[in-house]
N, C-alpha and C positions, 0 to 999 in steps of 0.2 A: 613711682616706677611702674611702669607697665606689666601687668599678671599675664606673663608669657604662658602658663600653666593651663589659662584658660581658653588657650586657644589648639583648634587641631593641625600636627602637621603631619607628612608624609612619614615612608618610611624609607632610606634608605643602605643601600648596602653596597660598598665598597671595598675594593680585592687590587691589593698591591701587586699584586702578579700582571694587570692591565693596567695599572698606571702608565697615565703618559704626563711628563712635566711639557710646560711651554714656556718659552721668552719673554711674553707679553705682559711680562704682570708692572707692576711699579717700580722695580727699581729691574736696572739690565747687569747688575751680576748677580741677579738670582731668577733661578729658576721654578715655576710654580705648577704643581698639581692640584687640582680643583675637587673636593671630596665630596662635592654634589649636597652640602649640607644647607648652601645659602637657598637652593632653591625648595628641596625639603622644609625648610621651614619658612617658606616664604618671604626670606631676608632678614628675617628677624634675627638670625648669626648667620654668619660665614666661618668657614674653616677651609684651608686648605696645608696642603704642606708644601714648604718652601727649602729649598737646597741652595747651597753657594757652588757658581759655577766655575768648572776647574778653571784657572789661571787667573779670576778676575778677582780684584781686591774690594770691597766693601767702602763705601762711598758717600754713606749715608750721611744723615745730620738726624740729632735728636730732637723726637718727636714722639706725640702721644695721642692715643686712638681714645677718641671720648666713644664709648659701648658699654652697653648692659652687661656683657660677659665677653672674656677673653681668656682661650688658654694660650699656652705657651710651652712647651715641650722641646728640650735641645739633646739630639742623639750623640752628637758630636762636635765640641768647639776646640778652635784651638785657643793661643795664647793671649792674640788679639779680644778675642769676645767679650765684650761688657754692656750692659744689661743694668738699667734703674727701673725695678717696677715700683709704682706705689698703687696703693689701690685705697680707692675712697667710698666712702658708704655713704 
């Protein structure tokens, strides 16, 4: 595994009050805010926050992000949301 530790990145800082989400991301019933992390750390993670957009139904297929780190954070789900994480060392 690669010693991310030993490398320098930026610093960045990000204010929910100038959030702008966009349409453009991978799936089209969500919406995506970019928290400026991927570039910060020179790609080595990406973050962003992702919202579901009113009236659109979720569409996906199950799938899994091969990455060194991944968080996952849910402010609000409804009844539908389900979620298999495993995580491998």
């Amino acid at each position: 595994m690669e010693n991310h530790m030993a490398k320098t990145y930026d610093f960045i800082h990000d204010e929910s009050e100038k959030a702008r989400f966009v349409s453009k991301g991978l799936r089209t019933y969500f919406e995506y805010r970019d928290l400026g992390i991927e570039k910060a750390c020179k790609g080595d993670f990406v973050a962003h926050v992702i919202r579901a957009k009113e009236g659109d139904n979720a569409t996906g297929v199950w799938h899994r992000h091969d990455c060194s780190f991944q968080m996952i954070y849910v402010l609000r789900a409804g009844p539908s949301s389900n979620m298999k994480v495993t995580v491998c060392a």
